[in-house]
TILUM-953198 format. One line per field, with one value per residue (C-alpha): z, x, y; residue number from 1; residue in three letters. Coordinates in nm, 3 decimals. Each point is the difference from the previous one (the first is absolute). Last residue first. Layout:
# TILUM-953198
zz <- c(Z,...)
xx <- c(X,...)
yy <- c(Y,...)
n <- c(NUM,...)
res <- c(ALA,...)
This chain:
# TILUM-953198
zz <- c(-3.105,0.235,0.347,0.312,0.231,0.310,0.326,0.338,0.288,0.390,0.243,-0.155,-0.338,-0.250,-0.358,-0.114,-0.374,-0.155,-0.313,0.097,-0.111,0.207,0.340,-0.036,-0.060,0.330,0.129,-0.045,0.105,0.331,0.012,-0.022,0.236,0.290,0.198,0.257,-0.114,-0.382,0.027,0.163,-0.287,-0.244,0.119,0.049,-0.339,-0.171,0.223,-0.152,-0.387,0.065,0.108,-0.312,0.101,-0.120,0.354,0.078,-0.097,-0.206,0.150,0.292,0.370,0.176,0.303,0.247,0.304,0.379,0.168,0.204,-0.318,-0.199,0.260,0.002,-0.356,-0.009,0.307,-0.199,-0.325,0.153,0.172,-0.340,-0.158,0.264,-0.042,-0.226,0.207,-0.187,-0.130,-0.321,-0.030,-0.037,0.069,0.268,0.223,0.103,-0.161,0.054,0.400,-0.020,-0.171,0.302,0.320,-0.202,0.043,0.353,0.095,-0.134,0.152,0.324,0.171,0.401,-0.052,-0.162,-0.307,0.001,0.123,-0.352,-0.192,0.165,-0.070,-0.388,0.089,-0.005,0.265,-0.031,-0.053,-0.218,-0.216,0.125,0.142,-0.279,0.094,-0.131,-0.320,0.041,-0.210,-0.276,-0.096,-0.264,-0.128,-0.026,0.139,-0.129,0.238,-0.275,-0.178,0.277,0.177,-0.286,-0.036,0.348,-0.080,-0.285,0.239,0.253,-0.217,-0.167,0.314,0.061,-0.300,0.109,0.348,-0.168,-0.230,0.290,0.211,-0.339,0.086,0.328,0.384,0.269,0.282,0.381,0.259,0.165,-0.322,-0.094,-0.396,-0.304,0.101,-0.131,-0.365,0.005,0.069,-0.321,-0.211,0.058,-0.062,-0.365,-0.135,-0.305,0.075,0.041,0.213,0.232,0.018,0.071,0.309,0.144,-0.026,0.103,-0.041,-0.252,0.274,0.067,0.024,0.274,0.117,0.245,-0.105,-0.126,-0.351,0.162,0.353,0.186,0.374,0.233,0.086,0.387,0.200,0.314,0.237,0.257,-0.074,0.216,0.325,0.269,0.121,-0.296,-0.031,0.216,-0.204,-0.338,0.029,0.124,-0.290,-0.303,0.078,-0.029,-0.288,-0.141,0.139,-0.012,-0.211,-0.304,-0.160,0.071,-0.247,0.143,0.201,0.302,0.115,0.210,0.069,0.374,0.041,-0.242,-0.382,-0.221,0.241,0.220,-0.358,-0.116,0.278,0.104,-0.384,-0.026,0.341,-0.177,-0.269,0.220,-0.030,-0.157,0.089,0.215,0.321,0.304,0.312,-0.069,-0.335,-0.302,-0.281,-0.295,-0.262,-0.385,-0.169,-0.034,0.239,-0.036,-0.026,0.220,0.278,0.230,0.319,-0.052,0.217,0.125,0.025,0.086,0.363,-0.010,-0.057,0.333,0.169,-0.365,-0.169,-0.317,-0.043,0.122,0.269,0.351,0.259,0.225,-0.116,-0.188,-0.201,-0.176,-0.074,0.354,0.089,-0.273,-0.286,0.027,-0.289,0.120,0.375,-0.036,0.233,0.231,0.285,-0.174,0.138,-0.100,-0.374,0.056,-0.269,-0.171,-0.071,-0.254,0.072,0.004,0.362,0.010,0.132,0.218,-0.040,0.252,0.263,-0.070,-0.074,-0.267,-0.101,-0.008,-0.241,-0.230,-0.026,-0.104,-0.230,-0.190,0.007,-0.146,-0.242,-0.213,-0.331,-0.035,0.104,-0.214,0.088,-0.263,0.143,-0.113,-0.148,-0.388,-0.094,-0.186,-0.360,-0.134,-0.231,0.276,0.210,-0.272,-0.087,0.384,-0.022,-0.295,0.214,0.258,-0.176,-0.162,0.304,0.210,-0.251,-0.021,0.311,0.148,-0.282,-0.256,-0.018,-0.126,0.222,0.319,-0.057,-0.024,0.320,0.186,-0.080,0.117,0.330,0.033,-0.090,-0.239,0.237,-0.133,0.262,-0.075,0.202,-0.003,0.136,0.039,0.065,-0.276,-0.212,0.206,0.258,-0.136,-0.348,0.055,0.191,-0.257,-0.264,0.269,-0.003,-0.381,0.015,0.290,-0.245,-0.291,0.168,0.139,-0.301,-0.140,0.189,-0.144,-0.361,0.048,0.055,-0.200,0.144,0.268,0.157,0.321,-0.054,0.259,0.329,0.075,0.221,0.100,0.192,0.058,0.033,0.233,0.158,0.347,-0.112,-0.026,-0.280,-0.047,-0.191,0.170,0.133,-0.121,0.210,-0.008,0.333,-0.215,-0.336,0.001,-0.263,-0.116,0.038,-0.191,0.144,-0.165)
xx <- c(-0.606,-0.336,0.126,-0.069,-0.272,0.055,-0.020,0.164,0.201,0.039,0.170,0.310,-0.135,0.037,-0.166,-0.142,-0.068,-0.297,-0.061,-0.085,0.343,0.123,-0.161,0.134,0.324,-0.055,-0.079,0.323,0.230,-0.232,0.044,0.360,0.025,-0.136,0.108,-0.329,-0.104,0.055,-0.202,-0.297,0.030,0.044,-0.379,-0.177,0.114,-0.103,-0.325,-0.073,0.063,-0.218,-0.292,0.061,0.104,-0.308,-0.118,0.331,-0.061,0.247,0.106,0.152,-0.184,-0.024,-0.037,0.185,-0.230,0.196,-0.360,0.168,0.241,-0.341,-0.183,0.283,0.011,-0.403,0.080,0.263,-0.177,-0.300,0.175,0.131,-0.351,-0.079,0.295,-0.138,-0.356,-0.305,-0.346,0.211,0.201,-0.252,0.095,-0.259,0.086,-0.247,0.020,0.376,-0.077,-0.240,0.266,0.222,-0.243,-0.071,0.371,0.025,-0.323,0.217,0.332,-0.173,0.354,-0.109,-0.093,0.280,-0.093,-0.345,0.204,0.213,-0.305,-0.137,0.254,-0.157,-0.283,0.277,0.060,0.249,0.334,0.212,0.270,0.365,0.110,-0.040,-0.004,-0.304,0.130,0.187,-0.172,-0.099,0.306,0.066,-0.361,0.084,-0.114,-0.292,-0.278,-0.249,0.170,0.120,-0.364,-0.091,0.251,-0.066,-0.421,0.095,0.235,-0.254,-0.228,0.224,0.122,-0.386,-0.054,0.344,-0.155,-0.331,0.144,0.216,-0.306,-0.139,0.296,-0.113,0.129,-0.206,0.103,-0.025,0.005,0.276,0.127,-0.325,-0.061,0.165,0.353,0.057,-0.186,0.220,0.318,-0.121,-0.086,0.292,0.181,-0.115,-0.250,0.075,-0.085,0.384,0.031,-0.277,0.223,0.349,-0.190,-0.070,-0.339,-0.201,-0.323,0.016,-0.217,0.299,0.277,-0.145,-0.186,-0.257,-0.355,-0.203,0.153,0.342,0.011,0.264,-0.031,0.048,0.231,0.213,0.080,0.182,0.116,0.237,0.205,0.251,-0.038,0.266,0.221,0.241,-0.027,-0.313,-0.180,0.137,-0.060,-0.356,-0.074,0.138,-0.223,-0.305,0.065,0.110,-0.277,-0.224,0.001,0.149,-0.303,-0.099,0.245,0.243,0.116,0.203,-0.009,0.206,0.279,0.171,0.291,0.216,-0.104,0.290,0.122,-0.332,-0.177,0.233,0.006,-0.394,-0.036,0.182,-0.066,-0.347,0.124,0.205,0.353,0.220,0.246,0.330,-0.153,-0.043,0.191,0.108,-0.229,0.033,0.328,-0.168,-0.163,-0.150,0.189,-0.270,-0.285,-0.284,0.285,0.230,-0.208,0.142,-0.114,-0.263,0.008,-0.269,-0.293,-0.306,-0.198,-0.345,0.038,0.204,0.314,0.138,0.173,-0.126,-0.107,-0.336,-0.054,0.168,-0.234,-0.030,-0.266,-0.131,-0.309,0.007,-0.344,-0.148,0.224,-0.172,0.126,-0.114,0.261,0.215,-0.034,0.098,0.327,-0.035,0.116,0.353,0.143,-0.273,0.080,0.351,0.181,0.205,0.334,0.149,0.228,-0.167,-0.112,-0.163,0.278,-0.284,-0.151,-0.103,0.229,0.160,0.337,-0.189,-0.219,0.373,0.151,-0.286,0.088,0.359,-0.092,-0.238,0.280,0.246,-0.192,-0.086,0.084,-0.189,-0.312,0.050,-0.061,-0.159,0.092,-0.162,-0.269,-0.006,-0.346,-0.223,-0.117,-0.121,0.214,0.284,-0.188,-0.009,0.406,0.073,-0.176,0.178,0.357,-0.127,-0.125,0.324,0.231,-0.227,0.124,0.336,0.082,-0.214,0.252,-0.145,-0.142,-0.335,-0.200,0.212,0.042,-0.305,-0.070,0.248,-0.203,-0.324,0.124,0.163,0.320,-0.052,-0.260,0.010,-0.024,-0.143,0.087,-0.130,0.109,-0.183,0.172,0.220,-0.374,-0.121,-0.256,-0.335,0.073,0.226,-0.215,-0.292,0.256,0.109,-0.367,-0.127,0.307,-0.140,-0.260,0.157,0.196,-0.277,-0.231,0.385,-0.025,-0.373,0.152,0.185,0.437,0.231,0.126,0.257,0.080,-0.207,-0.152,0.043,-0.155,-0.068,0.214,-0.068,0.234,-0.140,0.299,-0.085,0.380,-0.139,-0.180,-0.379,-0.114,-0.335,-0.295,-0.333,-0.202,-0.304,-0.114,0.028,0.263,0.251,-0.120,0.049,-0.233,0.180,-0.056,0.268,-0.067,-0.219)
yy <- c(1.683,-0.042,0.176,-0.231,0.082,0.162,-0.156,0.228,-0.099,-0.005,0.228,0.056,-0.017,-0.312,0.018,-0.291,-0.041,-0.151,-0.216,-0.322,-0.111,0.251,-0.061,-0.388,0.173,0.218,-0.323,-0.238,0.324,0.028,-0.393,0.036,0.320,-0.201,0.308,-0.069,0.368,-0.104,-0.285,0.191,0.250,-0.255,-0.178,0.311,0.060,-0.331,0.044,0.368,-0.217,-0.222,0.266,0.185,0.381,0.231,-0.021,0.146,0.376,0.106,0.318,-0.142,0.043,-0.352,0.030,-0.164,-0.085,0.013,0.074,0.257,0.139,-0.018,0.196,0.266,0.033,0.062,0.236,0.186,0.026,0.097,0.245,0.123,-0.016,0.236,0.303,0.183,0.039,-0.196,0.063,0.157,-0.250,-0.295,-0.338,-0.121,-0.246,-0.166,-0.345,-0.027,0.071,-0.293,-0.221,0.112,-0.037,-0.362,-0.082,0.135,-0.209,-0.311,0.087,0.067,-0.047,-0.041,0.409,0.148,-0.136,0.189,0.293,-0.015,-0.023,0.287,0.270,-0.083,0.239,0.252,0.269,0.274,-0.108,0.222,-0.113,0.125,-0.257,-0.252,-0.413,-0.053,0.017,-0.292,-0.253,0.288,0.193,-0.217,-0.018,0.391,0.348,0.217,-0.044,-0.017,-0.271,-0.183,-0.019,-0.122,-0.244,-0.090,-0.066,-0.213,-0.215,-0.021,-0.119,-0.269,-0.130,-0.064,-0.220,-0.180,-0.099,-0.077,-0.284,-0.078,-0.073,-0.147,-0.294,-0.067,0.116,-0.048,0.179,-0.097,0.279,0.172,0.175,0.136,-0.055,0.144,-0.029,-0.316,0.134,0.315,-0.192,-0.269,0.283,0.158,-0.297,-0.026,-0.284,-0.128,-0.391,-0.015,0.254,-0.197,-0.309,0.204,0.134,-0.335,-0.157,-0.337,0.019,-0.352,-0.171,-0.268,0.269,0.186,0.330,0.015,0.036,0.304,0.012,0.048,0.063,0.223,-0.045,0.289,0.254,0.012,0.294,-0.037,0.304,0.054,-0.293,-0.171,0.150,-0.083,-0.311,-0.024,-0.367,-0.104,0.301,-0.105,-0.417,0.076,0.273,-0.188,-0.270,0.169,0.148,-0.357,-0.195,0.180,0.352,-0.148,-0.088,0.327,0.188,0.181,0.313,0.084,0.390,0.184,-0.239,-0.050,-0.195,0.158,0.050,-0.141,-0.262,-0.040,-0.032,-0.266,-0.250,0.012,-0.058,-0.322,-0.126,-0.084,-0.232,-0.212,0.038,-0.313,-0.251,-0.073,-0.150,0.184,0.041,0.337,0.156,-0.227,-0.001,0.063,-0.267,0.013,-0.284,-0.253,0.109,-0.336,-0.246,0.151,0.063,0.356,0.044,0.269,0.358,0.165,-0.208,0.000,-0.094,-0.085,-0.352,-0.020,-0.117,-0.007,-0.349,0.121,-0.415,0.059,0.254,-0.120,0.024,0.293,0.198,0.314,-0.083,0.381,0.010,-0.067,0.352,0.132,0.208,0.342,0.071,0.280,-0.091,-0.324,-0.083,0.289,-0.242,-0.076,-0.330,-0.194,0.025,-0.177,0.091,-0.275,-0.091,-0.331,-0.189,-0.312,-0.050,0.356,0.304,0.224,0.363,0.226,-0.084,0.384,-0.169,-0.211,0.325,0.172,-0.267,0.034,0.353,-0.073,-0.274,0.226,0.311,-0.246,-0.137,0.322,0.013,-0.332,0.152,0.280,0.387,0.224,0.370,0.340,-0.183,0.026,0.194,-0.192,0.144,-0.318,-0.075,0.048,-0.223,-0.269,0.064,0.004,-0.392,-0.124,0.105,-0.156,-0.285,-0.078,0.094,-0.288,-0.259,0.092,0.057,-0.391,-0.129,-0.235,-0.352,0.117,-0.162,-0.006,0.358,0.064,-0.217,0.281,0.250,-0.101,-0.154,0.335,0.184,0.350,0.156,0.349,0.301,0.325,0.327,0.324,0.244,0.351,0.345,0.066,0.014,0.240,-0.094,0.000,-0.013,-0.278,-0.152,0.001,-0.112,-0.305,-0.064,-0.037,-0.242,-0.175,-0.094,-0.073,-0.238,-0.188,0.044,-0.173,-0.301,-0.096,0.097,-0.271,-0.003,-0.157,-0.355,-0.084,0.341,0.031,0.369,0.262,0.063,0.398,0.192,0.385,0.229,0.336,0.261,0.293,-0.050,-0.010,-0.330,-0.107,0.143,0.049,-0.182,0.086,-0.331,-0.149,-0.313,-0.346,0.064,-0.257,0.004,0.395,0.113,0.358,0.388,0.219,0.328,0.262)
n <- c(482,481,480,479,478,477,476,475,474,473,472,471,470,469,468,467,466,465,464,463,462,461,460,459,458,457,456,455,454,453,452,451,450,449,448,447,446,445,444,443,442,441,440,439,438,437,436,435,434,433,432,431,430,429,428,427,426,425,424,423,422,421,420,419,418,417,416,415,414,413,412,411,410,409,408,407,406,405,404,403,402,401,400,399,398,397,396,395,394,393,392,391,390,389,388,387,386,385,384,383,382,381,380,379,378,377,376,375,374,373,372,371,370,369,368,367,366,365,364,363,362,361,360,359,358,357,356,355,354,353,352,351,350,349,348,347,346,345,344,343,342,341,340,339,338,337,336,335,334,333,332,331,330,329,328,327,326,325,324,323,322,321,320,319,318,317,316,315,314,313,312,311,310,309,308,307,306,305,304,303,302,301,300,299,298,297,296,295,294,293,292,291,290,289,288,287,286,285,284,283,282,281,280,279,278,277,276,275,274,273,272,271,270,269,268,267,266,265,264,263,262,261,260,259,258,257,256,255,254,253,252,251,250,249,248,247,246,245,244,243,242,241,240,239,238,237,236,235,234,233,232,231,230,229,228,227,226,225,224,223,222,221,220,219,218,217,216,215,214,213,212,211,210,209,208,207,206,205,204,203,202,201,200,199,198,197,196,195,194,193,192,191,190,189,188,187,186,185,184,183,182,181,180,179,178,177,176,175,174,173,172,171,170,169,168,167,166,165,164,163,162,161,160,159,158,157,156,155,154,153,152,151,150,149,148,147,146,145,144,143,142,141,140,139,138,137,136,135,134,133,132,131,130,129,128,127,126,125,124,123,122,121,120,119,118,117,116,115,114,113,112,111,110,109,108,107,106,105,104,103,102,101,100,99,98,97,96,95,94,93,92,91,90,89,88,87,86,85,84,83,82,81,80,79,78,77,76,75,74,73,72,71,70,69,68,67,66,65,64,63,62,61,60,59,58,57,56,55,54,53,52,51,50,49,48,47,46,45,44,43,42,41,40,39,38,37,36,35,34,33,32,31,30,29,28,27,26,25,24,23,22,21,20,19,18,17,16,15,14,13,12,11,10,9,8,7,6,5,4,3,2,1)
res <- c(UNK,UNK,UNK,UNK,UNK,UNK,UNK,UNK,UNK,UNK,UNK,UNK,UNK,UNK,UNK,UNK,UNK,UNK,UNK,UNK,UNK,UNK,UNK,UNK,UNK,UNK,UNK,UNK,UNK,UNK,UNK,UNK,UNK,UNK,UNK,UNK,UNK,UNK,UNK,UNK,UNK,UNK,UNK,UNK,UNK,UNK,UNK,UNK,UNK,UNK,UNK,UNK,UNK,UNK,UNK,UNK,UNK,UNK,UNK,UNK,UNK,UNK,UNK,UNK,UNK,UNK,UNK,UNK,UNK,UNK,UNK,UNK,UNK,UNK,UNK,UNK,UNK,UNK,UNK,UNK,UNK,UNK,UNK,UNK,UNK,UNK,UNK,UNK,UNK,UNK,UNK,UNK,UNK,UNK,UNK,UNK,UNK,UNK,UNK,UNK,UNK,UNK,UNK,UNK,UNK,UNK,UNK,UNK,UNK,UNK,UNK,UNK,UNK,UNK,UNK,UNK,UNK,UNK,UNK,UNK,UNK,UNK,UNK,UNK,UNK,UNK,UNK,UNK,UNK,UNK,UNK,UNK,UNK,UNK,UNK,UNK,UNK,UNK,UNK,UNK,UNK,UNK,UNK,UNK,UNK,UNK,UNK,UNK,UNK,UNK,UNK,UNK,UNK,UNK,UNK,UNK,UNK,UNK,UNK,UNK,UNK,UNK,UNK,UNK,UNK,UNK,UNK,UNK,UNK,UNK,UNK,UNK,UNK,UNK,UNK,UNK,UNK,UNK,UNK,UNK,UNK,UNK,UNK,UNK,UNK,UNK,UNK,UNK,UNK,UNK,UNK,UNK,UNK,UNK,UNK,UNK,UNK,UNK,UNK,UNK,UNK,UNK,UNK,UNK,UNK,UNK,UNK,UNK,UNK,UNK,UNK,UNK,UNK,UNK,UNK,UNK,UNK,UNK,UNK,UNK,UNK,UNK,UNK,UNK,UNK,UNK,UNK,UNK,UNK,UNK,UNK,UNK,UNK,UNK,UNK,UNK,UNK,UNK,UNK,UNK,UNK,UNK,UNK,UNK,UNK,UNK,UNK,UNK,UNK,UNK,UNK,UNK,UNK,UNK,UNK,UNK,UNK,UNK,UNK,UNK,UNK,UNK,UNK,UNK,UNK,UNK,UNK,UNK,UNK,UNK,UNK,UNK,UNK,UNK,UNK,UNK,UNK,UNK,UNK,UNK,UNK,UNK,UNK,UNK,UNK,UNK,UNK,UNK,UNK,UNK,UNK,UNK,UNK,UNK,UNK,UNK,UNK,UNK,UNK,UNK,UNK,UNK,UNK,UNK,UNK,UNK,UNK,UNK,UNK,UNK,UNK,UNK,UNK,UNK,UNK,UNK,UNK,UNK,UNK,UNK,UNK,UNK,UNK,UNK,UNK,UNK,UNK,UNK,UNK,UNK,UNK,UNK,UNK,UNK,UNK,UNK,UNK,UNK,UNK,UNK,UNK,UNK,UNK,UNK,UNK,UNK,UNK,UNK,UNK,UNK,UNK,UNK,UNK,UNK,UNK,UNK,UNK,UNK,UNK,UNK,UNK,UNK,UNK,UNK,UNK,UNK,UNK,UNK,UNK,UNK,UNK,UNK,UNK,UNK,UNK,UNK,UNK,UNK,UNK,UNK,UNK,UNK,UNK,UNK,UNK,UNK,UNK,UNK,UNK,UNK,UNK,UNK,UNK,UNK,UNK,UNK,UNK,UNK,UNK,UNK,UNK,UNK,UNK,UNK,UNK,UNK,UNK,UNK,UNK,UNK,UNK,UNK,UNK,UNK,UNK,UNK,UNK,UNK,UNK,UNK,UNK,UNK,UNK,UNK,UNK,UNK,UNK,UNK,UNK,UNK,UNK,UNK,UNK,UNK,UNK,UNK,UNK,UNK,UNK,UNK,UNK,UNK,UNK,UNK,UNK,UNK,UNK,UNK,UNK,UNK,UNK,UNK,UNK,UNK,UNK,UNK,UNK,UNK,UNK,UNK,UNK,UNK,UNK,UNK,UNK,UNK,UNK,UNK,UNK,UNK,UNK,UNK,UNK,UNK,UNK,UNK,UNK,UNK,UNK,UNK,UNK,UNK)
């Protein structure tokens, strides 16, 4: 079964296929802005498109999908951090990058094949902008600074159904932007000293020396790494207008074709049934939950737990159920282990094995379930109900089934990108303060803030644990009494 997808655009499934002689599908999702850590309401949408880049890969090969992930690192929102804090726009939006890879790392993100910066890439931004001036699609304001002019492109919209009534183009001058219209956004900023500090470039010809817009940003990055023409764009739907919509007048005046084949945006995450902010106390990051003792499997499972293109609420006894279920499927793979003979080792890529036969397995469903528009929470009951079935008796089954069932279960877990937890010593009987101590090293250690991985493993000590480091993760065993 194909890989079927909502397109935003057409609001209709579509098949994912590559576009490209080469058979490569070429897939950019919008990034973090780097000012603050990340919410748990940005990482569903990470999650999310994570489920999907394992689905490509799985479809296509995994040499045959890139993905690329941009991080806006010079914004309003960036650039007032560093007015707050006095510090270097670099060394502020290093910190929360580097924080940020350690929270995707934790939970079990794949790295996209290229992570563009804004900053790393003026010159293509200026150099686009410069052919939507050429073009007469964009104009030099009396500041400095360029806009696009949103009547220029006809198909100005389409993504969003916004209405022509809705988008108030006229003549006058809008406020004190200096635009031809309130409709139109900008491009480029003429620099301010007072709100920008030292954060300037020299501007596009004609234009002041300044800043991009936040849109032009993407556009920029995704023709470099991506051509003209992507595959798939993907983001959450706040983004959709005006950002989404943005990025697709400024690309198809500029390049003059197609910019995206397909758009897929996920919903709203809400937290206890309303939106999540400071002021109700709803407000969570992925460091906050580790510290209540949650781990962040529990915290993927749980933002995978409900269809992606619908709203989710997310609550604390959501996690409470995400890590009961982790639980059950772990019991059920170290059964499966035990009768199937191989090793908790050999586990995560045991799918992988040519030479295990593939006759049907009721598990095959949970990977069409995702396959259709990414049914990750019909694929998740498909699995639990597969669990219940299965029965493990070895004389009702062939030799080889509880190795099929191994490789499907692996498979599934691969798709759904869910570490198991497989060690001897199960980790229920792991303190809950001590799991968040090592969630918390771990995701130290990944950002190479060695000090405060140093600082914890000695908090982990005094408590009475040691942490043992793997390649691909680590392992809790108590400390030795002398």
């Amino acid at each position: 079964m194909a890989i079927q997808l909502y397109d935003s655009l057409t609001r209709s499934l579509q098949p994912l296929r590559p576009s490209q002689p080469d058979g490569v599908f070429r897939f950019y999702n919008c990034g973090p802005t780097v000012y603050a850590p990340a919410h748990i309401g940005n990482f569903r949408t990470f999650v999310v498109n994570d489920v999907l880049r394992r689905l490509l890969e799985l479809e296509f090969g995994a040499d045959k999908v890139k993905h690329v992930r941009n991080l806006t690192d010079v914004d309003d929102r960036t650039i007032g951090q560093t007015q707050k804090e006095k510090r270097p726009l670099a060394e502020i939006t290093r910190k929360w990058t580097d924080k940020f890879h350690a929270d995707c790392d934790a939970l079990n993100c794949l790295r996209p094949h290229v992570e563009p910066t804004a900053t790393g890439h003026i010159r293509e931004q200026v150099d686009m902008i410069e052919v939507l001036m050429q073009k007469g699609n964009a104009y030099r304001a009396a500041d400095g600074s360029v806009y696009f002019k949103i009547d220029s492109f006809p198909g100005y919209g389409a993504l969003s159904r916004i209405k022509e009534r809705e988008l108030k183009i006229t003549n006058a001058v809008a406020d004190a932007d200096h635009k031809d219209s309130v409709s139109d956004f900008a491009l480029w900023k003429a620099y301010k000293p007072a709100e920008d500090g030292d954060v300037k470039w020299p501007g596009p010809r004609g234009a002041s020396e300044g800043r991009p817009g936040w849109h032009i940003e993407c556009s920029a990055m995704s023709k470099k790494h991506l051509g003209d023409t992507i595959d798939l764009h993907t983001g959450g739907v706040d983004l959709l207008f005006p950002h989404h919509e943005n990025e697709i007048a400024q690309s198809e005046c500029c390049n003059g074709t197609t910019f995206a084949r397909h758009w897929y945006h996920s919903e709203h995450l809400l937290v206890d049934g309303t939106t999540m902010s400071k002021s109700k106390g709803n407000y969570y990051t992925l460091s906050d939950l580790l510290e209540k003792g949650y781990s962040p499997m529990a915290v993927r499972y749980a933002l995978i737990s409900g269809s992606p293109r619908m709203q989710l609420n997310f609550t604390l006894d959501s996690l409470h159920a995400a890590e009961s279920a982790l639980k059950k499927i772990e019991t059920y793979a170290k059964k499966l282990i035990s009768y199937g003979a191989i090793t908790s080792a050999e586990f995560p890529d045991y799918f992988r094995s040519a030479d295990i036969p593939t006759p049907w397995s009721i598990l095959g469903i949970v990977g069409d379930m995702l396959r259709n528009d990414l049914g990750t929470a019909l694929a998740l009951g498909q699995l639990h109900k597969a669990i219940n079935e299965f029965q493990f008796s070895k004389e009702s089954n062939p030799p080889y089934r509880f190795q099929i069932e191994l490789a499907e279960l692996s498979r599934v877990m691969f798709m759904f990108g869910l570490r198991l937890n497989l060690d001897e010593a199960p980790k229920a009987d792991i303190p809950a303060a001590v799991t968040a101590l090592a969630e918390k090293r771990w995701a130290a250690k990944q950002a190479k803030d060695f000090a405060a991985a140093d600082a914890l493993r000695k908090e982990l000590a005094a408590a009475g644990w040691s942490m043992l480091d793997r390649k691909d993760g680590y392992s809790l065993e108590p400390q030795k009494k002398a």
